[in-house]
C-alpha positions as CSV (number, residue, x, y, z in Angstrom):
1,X,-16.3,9.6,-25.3
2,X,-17.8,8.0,-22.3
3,X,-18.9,4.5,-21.7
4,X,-21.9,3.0,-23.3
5,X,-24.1,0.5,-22.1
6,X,-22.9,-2.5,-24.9
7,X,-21.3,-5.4,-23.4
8,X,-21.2,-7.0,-20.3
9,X,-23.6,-5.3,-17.7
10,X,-22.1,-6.8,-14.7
11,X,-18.0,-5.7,-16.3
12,X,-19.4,-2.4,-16.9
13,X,-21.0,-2.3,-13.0
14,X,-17.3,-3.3,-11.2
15,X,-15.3,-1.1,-13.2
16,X,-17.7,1.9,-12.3
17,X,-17.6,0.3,-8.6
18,X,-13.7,0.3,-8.9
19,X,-13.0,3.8,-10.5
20,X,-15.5,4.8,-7.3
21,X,-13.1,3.5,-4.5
22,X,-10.2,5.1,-6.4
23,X,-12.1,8.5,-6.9
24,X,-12.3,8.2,-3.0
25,X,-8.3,8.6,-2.3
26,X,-7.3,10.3,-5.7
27,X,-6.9,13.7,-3.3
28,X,-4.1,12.6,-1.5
29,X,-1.9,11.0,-4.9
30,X,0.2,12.9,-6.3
31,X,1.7,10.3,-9.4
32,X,0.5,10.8,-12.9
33,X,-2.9,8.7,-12.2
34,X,-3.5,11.4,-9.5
35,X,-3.1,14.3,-11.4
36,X,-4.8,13.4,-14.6
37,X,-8.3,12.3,-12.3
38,X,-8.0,15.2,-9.7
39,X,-8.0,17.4,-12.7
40,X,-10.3,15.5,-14.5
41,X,-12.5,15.9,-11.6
42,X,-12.0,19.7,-11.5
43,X,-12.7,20.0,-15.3
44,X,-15.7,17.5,-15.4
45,X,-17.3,17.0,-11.6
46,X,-17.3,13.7,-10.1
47,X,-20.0,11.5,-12.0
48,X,-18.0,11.8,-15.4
49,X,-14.9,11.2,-13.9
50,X,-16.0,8.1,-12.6
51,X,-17.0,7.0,-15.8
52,X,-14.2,8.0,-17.4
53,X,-11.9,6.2,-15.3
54,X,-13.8,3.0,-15.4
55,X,-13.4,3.4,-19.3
56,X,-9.7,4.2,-18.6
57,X,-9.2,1.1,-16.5
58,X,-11.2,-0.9,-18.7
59,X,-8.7,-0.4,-22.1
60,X,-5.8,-0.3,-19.5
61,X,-7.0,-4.2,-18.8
62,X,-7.9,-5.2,-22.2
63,X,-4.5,-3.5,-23.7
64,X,-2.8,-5.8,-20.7
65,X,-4.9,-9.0,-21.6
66,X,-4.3,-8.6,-25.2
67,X,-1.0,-7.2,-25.4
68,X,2.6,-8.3,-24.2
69,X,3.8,-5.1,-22.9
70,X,3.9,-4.2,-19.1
71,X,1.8,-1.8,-17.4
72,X,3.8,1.9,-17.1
73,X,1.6,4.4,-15.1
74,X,3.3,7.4,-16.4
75,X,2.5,6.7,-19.9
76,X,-1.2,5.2,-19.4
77,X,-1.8,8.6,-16.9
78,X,-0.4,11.5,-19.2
79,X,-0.7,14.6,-18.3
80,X,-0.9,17.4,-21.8
């Protein structure tokens, strides 16, 4: 699923702004969050991953809003 135009236009605009300055240096990481995008980005091309990192980022801040439990990158990033 990708992510759809319901909510809060100008939200939706700087998460896709966001998940664009982290496409930029995703190359050069090689953590969990690197892995998943570059091959997300090999799977998909780089307009989908965009928006599927925005949408990743997106639940990652809700889940930490809403939730009590701290942020682990290995587990939010996995890698089948």
């Amino acid at each position: 699923m990708g992510m759809t135009k319901n909510g809060n236009r100008e939200l939706r605009t700087l998460l896709i702004h966001g998940a664009r300055a982290v496409l930029r240096f995703a190359a050069k990481r090689q953590d969990a969050m690197g892995r998943w995008l570059n091959g997300l980005v090999a799977r998909r091309g780089k307009v989908n991953a965009v928006v599927a990192l925005a949408n990743k980022l997106g639940r990652i801040a809700w889940r930490l809003i809403s939730g009590d439990q701290e942020f682990q990158l290995s587990r939010a990033f996995k890698t089948a």
